[in-house]
C-alpha positions as a printed Julia matrix, in Angstrom:
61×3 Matrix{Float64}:
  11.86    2.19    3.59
  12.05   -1.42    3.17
  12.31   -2.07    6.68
   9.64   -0.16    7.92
   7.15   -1.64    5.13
   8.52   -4.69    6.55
   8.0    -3.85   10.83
   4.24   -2.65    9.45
   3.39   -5.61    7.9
   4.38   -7.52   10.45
   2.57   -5.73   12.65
  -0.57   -5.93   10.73
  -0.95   -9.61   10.64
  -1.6   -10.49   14.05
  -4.12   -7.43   14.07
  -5.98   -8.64   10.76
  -6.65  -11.88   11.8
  -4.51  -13.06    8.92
  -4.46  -16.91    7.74
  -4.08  -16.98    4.29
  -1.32  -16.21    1.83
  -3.74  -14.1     0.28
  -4.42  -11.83    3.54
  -0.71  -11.56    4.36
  -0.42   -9.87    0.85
  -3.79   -7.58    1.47
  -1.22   -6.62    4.24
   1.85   -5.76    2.56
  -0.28   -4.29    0.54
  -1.83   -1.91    2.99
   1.85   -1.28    4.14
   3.08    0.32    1.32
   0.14    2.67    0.69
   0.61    3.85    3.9
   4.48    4.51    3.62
   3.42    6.25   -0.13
   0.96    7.91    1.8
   2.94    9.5     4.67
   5.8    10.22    2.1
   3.61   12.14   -0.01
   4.31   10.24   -3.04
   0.41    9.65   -3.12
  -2.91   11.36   -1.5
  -6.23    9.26   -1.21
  -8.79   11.9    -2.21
 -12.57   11.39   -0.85
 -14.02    9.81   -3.83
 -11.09    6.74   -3.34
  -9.54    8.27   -6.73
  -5.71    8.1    -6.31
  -3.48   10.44   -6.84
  -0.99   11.64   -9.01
  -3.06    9.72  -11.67
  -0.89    8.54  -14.92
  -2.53    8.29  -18.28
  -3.19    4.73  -18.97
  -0.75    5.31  -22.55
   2.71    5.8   -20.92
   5.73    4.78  -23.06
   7.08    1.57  -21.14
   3.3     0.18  -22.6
């Protein structure tokens, strides 16, 4: 998993146009909702509302 959130982000830079620290973390970012997303840990519905959603009280809060 790591590796492959790795190869994507490195293949996302050149394709952003990245040139900041900032955009090479928008990137990794990216990565690893798409991994989450092709794993089915989470689904991007049509109103941008992620899911499984958690209730903002959880007990590590």
């Amino acid at each position: 998993m790591f590796d492959w959130i790795n190869e994507l982000t490195k293949a996302l830079i050149p394709v952003s146009a990245v040139h900041t620290q900032r955009q090479v973390e928008t990137a990794r970012r990216r990565a690893v909702e798409t991994w989450l997303q092709r794993n089915g840990v989470i689904t991007i519905t049509q109103n941008k509302r992620v899911l499984p959603s958690f209730p903002e009280k959880t007990p590590h809060n």
